[in-house]
C-alpha positions as CSV (number, residue, x, y, z in Angstrom):
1,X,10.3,-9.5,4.1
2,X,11.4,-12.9,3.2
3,X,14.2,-13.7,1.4
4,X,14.8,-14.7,-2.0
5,X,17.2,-16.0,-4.2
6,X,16.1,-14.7,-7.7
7,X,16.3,-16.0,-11.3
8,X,15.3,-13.0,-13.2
9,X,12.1,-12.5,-15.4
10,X,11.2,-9.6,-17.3
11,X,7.9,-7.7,-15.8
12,X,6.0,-6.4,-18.3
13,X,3.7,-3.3,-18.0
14,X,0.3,-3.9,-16.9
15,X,1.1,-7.8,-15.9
16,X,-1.3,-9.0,-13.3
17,X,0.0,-12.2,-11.4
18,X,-1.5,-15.1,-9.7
19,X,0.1,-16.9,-6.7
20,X,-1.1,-20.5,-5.6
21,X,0.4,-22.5,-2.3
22,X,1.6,-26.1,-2.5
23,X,-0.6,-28.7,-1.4
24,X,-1.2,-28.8,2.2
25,X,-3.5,-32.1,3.6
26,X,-5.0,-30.1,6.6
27,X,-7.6,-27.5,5.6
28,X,-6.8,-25.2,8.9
29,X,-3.8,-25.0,7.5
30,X,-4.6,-23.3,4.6
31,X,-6.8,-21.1,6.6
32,X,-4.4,-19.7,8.5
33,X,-2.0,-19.4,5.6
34,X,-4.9,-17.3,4.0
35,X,-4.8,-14.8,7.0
36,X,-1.4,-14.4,6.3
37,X,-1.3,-13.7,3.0
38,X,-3.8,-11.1,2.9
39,X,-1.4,-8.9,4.8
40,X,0.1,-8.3,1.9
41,X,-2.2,-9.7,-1.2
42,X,-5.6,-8.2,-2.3
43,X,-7.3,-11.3,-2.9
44,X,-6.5,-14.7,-1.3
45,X,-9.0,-17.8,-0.8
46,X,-8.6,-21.7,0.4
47,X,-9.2,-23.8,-2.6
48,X,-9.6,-28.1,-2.0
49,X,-7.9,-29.7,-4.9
50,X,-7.5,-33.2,-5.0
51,X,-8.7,-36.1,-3.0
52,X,-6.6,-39.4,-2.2
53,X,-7.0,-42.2,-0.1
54,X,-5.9,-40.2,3.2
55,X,-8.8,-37.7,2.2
56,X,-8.9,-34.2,0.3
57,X,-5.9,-31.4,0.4
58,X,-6.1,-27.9,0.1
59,X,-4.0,-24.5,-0.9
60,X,-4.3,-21.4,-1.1
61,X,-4.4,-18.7,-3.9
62,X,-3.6,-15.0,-3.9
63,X,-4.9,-12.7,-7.3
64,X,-4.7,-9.3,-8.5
65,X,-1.1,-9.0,-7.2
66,X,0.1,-6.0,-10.1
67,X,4.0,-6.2,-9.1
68,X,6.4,-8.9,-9.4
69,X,8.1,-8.9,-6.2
70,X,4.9,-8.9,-3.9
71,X,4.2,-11.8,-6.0
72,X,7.1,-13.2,-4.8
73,X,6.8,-12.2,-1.5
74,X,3.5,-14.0,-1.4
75,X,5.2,-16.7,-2.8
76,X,7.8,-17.2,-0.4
77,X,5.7,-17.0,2.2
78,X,3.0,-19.6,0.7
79,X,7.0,-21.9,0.0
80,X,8.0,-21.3,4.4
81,X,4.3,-23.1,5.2
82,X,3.5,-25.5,2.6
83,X,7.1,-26.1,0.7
84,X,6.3,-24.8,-2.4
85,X,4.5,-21.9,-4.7
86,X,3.9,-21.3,-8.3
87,X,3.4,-17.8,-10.0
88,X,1.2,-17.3,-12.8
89,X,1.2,-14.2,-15.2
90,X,-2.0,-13.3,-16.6
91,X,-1.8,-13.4,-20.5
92,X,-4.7,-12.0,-22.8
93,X,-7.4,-14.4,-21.6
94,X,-5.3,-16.9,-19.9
95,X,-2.8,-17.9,-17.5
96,X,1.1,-18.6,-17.7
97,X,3.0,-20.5,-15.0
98,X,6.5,-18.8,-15.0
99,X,7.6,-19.4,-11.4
100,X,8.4,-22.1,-8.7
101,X,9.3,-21.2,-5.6
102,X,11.3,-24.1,-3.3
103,X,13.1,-24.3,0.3
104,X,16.8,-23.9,0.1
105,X,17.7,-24.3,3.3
106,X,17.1,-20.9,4.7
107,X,16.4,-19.2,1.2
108,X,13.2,-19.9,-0.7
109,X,14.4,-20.1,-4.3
110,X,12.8,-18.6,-7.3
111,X,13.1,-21.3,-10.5
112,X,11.9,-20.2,-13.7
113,X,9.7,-22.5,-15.3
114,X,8.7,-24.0,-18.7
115,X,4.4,-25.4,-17.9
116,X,0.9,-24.4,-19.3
117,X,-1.2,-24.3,-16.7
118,X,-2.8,-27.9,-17.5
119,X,-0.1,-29.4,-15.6
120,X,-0.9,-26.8,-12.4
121,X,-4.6,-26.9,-12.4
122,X,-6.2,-29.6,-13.8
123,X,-10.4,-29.5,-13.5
124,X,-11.3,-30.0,-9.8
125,X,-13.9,-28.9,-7.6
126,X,-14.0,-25.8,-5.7
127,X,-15.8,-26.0,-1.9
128,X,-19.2,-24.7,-1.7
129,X,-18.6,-22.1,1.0
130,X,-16.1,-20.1,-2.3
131,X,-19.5,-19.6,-4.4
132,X,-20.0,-16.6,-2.4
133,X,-16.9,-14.8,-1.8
134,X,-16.1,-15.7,-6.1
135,X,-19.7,-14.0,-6.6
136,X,-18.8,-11.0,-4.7
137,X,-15.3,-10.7,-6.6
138,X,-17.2,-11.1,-10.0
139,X,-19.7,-8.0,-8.6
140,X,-17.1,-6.0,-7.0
141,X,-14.6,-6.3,-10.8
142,X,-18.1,-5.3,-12.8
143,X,-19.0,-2.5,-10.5
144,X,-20.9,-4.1,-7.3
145,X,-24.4,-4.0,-7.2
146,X,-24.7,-1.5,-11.0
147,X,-27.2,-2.3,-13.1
148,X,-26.2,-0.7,-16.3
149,X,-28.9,-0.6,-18.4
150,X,-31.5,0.6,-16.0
151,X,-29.0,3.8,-15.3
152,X,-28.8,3.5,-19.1
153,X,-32.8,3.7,-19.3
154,X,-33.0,6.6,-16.7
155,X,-30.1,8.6,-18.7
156,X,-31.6,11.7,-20.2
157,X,-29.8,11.3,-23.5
158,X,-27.7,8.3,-24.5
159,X,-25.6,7.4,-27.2
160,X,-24.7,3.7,-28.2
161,X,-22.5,2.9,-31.7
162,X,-21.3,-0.7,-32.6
163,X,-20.5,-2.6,-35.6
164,X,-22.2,-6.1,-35.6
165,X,-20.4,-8.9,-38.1
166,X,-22.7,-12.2,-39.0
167,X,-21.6,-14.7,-40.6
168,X,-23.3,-15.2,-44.0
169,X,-21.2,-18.8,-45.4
170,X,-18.9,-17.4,-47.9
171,X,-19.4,-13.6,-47.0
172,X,-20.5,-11.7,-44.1
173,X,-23.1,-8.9,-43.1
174,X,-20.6,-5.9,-41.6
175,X,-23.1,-3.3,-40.2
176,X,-22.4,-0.5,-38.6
177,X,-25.4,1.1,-36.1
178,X,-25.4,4.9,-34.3
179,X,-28.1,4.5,-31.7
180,X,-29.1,8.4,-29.7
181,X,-31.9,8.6,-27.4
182,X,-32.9,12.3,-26.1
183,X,-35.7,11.9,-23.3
184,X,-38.5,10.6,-25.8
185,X,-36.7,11.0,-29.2
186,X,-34.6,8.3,-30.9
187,X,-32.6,8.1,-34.0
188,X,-30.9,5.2,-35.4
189,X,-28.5,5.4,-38.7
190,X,-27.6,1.9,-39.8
191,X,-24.8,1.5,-42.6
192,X,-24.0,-1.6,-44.5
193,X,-20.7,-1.9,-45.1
194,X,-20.4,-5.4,-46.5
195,X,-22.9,-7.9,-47.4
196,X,-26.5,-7.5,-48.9
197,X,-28.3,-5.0,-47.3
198,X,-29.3,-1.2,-47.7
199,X,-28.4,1.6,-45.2
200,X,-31.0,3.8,-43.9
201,X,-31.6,6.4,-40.9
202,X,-34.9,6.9,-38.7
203,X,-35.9,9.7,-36.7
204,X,-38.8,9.0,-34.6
205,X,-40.7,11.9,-32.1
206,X,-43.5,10.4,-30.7
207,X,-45.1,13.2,-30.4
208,X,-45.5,14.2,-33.8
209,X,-44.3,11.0,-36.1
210,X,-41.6,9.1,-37.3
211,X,-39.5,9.6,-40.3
212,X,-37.4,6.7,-42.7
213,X,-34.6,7.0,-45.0
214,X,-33.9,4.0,-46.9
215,X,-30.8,4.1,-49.2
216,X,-31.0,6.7,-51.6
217,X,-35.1,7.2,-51.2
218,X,-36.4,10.7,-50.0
219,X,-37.6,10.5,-46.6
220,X,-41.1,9.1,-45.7
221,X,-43.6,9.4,-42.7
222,X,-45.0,7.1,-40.7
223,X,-47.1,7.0,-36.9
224,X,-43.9,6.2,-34.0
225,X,-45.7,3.6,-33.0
226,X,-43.5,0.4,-35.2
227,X,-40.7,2.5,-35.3
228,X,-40.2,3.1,-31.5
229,X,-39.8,-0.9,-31.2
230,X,-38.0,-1.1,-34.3
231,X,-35.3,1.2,-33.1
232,X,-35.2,-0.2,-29.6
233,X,-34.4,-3.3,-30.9
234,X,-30.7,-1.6,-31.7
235,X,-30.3,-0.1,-28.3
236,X,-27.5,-1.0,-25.6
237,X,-29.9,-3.0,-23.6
238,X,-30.7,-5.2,-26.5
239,X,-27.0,-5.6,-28.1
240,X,-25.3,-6.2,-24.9
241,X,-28.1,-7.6,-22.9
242,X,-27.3,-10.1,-19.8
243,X,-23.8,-8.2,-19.9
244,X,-25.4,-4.4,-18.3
245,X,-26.2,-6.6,-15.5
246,X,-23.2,-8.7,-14.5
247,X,-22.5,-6.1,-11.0
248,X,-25.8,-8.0,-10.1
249,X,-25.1,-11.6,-10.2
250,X,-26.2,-13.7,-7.4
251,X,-27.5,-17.3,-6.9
252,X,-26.3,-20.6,-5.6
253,X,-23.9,-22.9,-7.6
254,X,-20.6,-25.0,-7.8
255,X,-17.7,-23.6,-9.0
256,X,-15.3,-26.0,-10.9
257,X,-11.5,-24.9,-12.2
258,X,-10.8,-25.5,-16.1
259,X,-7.6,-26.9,-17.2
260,X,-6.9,-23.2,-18.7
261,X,-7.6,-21.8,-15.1
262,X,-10.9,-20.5,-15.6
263,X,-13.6,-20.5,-12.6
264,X,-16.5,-22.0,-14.2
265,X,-20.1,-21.4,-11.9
266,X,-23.2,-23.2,-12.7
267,X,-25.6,-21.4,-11.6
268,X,-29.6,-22.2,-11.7
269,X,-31.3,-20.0,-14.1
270,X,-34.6,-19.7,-12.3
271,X,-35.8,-23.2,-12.0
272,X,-34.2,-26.1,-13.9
273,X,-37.1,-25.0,-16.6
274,X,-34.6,-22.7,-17.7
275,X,-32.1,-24.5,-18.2
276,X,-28.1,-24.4,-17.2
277,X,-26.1,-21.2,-17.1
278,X,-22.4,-20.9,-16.6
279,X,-20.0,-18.7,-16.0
280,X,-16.8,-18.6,-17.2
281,X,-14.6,-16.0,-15.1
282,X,-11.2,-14.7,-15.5
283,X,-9.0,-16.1,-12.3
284,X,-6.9,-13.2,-12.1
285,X,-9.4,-9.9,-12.2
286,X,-12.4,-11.7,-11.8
287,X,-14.3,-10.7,-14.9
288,X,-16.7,-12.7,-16.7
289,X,-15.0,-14.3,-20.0
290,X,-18.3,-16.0,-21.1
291,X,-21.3,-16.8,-20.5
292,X,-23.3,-20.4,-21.5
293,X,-26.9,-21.1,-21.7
294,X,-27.8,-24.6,-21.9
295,X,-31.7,-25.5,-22.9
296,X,-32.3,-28.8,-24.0
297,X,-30.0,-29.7,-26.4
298,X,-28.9,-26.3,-27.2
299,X,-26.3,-24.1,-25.5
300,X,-25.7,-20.4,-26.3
301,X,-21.8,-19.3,-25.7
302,X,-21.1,-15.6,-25.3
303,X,-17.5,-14.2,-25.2
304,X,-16.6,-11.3,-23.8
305,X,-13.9,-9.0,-24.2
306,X,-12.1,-5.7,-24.4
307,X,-14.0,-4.6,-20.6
308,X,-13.8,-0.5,-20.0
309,X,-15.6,1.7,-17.4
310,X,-18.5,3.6,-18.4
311,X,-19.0,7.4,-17.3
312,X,-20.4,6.9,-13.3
313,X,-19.1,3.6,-13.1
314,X,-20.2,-0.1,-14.0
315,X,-17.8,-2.2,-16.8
316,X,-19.2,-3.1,-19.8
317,X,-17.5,-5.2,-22.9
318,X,-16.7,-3.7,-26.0
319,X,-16.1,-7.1,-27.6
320,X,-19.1,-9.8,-27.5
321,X,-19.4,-13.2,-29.9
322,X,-22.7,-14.8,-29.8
323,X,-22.4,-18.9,-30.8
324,X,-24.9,-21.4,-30.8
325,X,-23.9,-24.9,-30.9
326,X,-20.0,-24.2,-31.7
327,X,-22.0,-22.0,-34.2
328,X,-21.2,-18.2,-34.4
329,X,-24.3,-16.1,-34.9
330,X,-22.7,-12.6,-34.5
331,X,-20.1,-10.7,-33.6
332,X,-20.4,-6.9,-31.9
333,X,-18.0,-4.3,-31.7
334,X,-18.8,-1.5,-29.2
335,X,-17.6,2.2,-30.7
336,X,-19.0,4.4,-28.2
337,X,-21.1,4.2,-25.3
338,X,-21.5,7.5,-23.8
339,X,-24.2,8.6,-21.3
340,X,-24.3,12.6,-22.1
341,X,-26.4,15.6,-20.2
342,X,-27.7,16.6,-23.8
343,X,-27.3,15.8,-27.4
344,X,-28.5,18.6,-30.2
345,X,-32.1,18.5,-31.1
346,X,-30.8,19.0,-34.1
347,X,-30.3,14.9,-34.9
348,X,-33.9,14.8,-34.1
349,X,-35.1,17.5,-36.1
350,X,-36.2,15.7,-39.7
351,X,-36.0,18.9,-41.3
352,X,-32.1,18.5,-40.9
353,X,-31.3,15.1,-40.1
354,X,-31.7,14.2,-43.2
355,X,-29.5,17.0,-45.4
């Protein structure tokens, strides 16, 4: 291990750090560096970041390092082949440089250090040849190759609850929404909890009808028909929608860096008829932050947040804002996502669903 000479910084639980190389002016240098690195770093790709007159220069940088002093290890090593290396601490959504490591004669030195990352890693342009490798980082940290909501759609009984905020100018719509699907059967209870509006519940069996409880009003009948799409309109494929299928992602693209340290990839969105979708990904594990759709002269944000693993794998966020324009359209809240082996027929039995 290389030596260090070390300032102290506090490591907090569950910190997740970032390591990036000086400049170097040869890219086989920063090739080789890479090999090296990954010896003792998860992650670690060439990135070309700034063009002069003498032509472009390159560094490298290692992610996902959990523990300060590999971090520093990585960093001293990155300091003994390109004479410097700054460590970044993953914060919330964002990245915080905290280190500098420098030559001191035989010691690389660790200096704390006072910077947001505008000053690190300004917008620039990320080679071509990283679209894939970022693509298959983005898969692999959303569960390579899952398609959620077509294991959601195979599930035999599902269960989805979310509360979904729109802004309303003053006031806002609050409503809260427990989606179950058994095989055929659905039932959806939708509860206002701010905001005009009234609460109901339907039970629909296609087999023999569907059954509606609005507000106080005793239950009525109608054919499933209507009330299959109504209720599907509330289910995890339709509240969480491009999101299920993020372990998918493929495509073509550039990738540009955002003063905050964000990846950004444009990718095509099948033909320019579609339009210009982005990606805005997380440098540090890799998951999607938000997703923009540009069409014309309108572009659809959507922020995602609060990431946990489903039962049999595949990540899904429990926290998505839809904007449109700088505009918010709605907030949702995920409560529970289960995938279950059974629920009680007894949700879908009108005779007691609605006591």
């Amino acid at each position: 291990m290389l030596a260090c000479a070390l300032v102290g910084v506090a490591q907090a639980d569950e910190q997740v750090w970032v390591v990036d190389s000086g400049a170097m002016s040869e890219r086989q240098q920063a090739v080789t560096l890479r090999q090296e690195v990954l010896a003792v770093a998860p992650e670690a790709r060439v990135l070309r970041v700034a063009r002069s007159e003498t032509g472009w220069s390159w560094k490298v940088r290692a992610d996902g390092l959990v523990e300060l002093g590999a971090a520093r290890e990585v960093g001293s090593m990155m300091a003994l082949h390109a004479g410097t290396a700054d460590l970044f601490v993953q914060e919330g959504e964002a990245l915080r440089a905290v280190e500098k490591i420098v030559p001191d004669g035989s010691l690389q030195v660790v200096v704390p250090v006072e910077a947001d990352l505008s000053t690190a890693a300004s917008s620039s342009v990320v080679e071509a040849t990283e679209v894939e490798p970022l693509l298959a980082r983005v898969r692999r940290a959303h569960g390579a190759g899952t398609d959620i909501e077509e294991r959601l759609e195979e599930a035999k009984a599902v269960h989805f609850r979310y509360q979904r905020e729109v802004p309303k100018g003053e006031a806002n719509l609050v409503v809260w929404h427990d989606y179950y699907r058994l095989d055929t059967w659905r039932r959806l209870e939708v509860r206002v909890l701010e905001g005009e509006g009234v609460s109901s519940l339907t039970v629909v069996r296609p087999e023999t009808g569907a059954w509606i409880k609005v507000g106080d009003a005793a239950p009525e009948k109608f054919t499933p028909g209507r009330s299959l799409e109504a209720v599907a309109a509330f289910s995890p494929g339709q509240a969480l929608g491009r999101a299920l299928h993020f372990g998918q992602i493929a495509g073509n693209g550039v990738v540009t860096r955002t003063p905050e340290g964000f990846l950004d990839l444009v990718l095509d969105a099948n033909g320019s008829e579609a339009g210009r979708v982005t990606l805005r990904v997380e440098p540090a594990q890799h998951r999607i932050e938000s997703l923009f759709w540009t069409v014309d002269s309108d572009t659809l944000h959507w922020a995602y947040s609060d990431y946990r693993e489903i039962e049999g794998g595949g990540i899904v966020p429990y926290a998505a804002t839809l904007s449109k324009n700088g505009e918010v359209v709605e907030r949702i809240s995920v409560l529970a996502l289960d995938i279950k082996n059974g629920l009680s027929a007894s949700l879908f039995d009108p005779s007691k669903a609605f006591d």
